[in-house]
PLY file of the C-alpha trace (Angstrom):
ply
format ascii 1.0
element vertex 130
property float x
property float y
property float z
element edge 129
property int vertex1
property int vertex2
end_header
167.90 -21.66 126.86
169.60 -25.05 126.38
168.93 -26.35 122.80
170.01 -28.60 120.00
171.45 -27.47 116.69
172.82 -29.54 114.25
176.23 -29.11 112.94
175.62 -29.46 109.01
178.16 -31.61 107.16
178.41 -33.17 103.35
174.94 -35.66 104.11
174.60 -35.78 107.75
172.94 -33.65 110.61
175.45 -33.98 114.37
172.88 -32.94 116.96
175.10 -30.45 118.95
173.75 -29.36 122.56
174.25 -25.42 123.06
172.99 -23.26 125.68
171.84 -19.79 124.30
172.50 -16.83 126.88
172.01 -13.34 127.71
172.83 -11.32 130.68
171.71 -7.98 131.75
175.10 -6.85 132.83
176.11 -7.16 129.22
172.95 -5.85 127.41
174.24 -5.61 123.49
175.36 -9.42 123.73
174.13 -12.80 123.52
176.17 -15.44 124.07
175.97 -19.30 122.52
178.05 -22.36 124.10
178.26 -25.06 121.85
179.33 -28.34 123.68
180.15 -31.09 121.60
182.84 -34.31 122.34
183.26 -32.99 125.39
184.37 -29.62 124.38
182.63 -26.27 125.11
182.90 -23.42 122.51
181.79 -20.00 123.03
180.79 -17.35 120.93
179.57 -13.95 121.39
177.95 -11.59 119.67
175.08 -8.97 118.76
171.67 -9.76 120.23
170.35 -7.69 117.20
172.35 -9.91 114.68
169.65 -13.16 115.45
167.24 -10.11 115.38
167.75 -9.45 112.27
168.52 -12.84 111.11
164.99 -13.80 111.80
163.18 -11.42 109.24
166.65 -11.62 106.36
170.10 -13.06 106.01
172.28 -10.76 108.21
175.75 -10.64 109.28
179.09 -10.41 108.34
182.70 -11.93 108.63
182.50 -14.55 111.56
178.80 -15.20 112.45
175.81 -14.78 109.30
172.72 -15.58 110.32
169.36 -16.68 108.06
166.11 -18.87 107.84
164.65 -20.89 105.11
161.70 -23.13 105.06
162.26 -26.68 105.62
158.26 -27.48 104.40
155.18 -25.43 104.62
154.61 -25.44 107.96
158.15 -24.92 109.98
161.59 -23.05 109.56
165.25 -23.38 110.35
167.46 -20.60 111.20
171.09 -20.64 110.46
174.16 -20.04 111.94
177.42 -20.09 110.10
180.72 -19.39 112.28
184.00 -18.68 110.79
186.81 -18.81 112.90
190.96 -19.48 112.04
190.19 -23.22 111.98
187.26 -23.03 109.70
183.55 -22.85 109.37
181.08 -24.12 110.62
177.29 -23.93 109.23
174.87 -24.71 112.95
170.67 -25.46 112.20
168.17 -24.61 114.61
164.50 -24.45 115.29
162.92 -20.89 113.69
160.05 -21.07 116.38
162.37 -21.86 119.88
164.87 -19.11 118.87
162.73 -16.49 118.28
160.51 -17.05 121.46
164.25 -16.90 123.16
165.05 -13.89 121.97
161.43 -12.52 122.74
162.07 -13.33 126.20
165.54 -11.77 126.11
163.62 -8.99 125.77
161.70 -9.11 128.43
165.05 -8.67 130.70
165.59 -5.72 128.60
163.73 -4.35 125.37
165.05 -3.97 122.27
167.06 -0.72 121.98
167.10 0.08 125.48
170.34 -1.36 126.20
172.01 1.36 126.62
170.05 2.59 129.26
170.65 -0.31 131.53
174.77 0.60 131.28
175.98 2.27 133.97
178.38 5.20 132.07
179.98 6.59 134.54
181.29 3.69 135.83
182.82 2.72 132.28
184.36 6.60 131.99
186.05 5.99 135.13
187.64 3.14 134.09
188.56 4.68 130.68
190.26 7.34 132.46
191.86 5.98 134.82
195.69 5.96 134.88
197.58 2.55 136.06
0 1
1 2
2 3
3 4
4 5
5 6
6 7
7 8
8 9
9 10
10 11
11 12
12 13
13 14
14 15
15 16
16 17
17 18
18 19
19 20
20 21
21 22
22 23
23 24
24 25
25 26
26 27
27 28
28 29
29 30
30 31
31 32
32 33
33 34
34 35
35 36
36 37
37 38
38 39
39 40
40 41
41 42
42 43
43 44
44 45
45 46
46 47
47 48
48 49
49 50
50 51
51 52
52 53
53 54
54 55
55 56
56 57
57 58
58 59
59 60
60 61
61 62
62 63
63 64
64 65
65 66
66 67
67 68
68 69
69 70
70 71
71 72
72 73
73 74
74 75
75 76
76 77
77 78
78 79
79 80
80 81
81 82
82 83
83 84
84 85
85 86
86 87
87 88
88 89
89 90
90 91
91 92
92 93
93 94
94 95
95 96
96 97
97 98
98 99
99 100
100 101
101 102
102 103
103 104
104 105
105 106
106 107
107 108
108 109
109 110
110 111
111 112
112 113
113 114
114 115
115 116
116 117
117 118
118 119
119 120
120 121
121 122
122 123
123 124
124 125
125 126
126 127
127 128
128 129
């Protein structure tokens, strides 16, 4: 889903364009790029974190994730990132992120991501010597 949030500052909104992912071959994640100046930044993280984000603030260390009304009638969910150069507090539409992550689980339904992995595969790998 390609979307704007808005990077919050002292005062001022920056519309930021990011494109909200998720993949099948990598069930447990989603995955945000945040392209701004010119400059593409990545982060990834638990699909269940914007999950649980939606109904109460959630998270810890680098991404926390919440909603609060804006008026009576629409909400804003929140991203803040920390990272070793700082952190960064992201707004975004209540309604377009949740019907995202609805369809996200349409690919595959919540808490049945681990039957979409392919174990053996990652046990072989695990055990194999170099």
């Amino acid at each position: 889903m390609d979307t704007v949030l808005y990077l919050l500052g002292r005062q001022i909104k920056v519309p930021v364009f990011a494109t909200f992912r998720y993949k099948e071959s990598d069930p447990f994640a989603v995955s945000i790029d945040f392209i701004f100046d010119g400059t593409v930044t990545s982060w990834k993280f638990a699909r269940e974190l914007i999950k649980e984000g939606l109904r109460q603030p959630s998270g810890q260390g680098d991404i926390t994730i919440w909603t609060a009304a804006n008026d009576a009638k629409s909400y804003s969910i929140y991203f803040r990132l920390h990272s070793t150069e700082g952190v960064t507090i992201m707004e975004g539409d209540f309604h377009s992120i949740s019907q995202w992550l609805e369809q996200s689980y349409m690919i595959i339904p919540c808490g049945a991501e681990s039957l979409s992995i392919d174990w053996e595969v990652i046990l072989r790998k695990f055990f194999e010597k170099d």
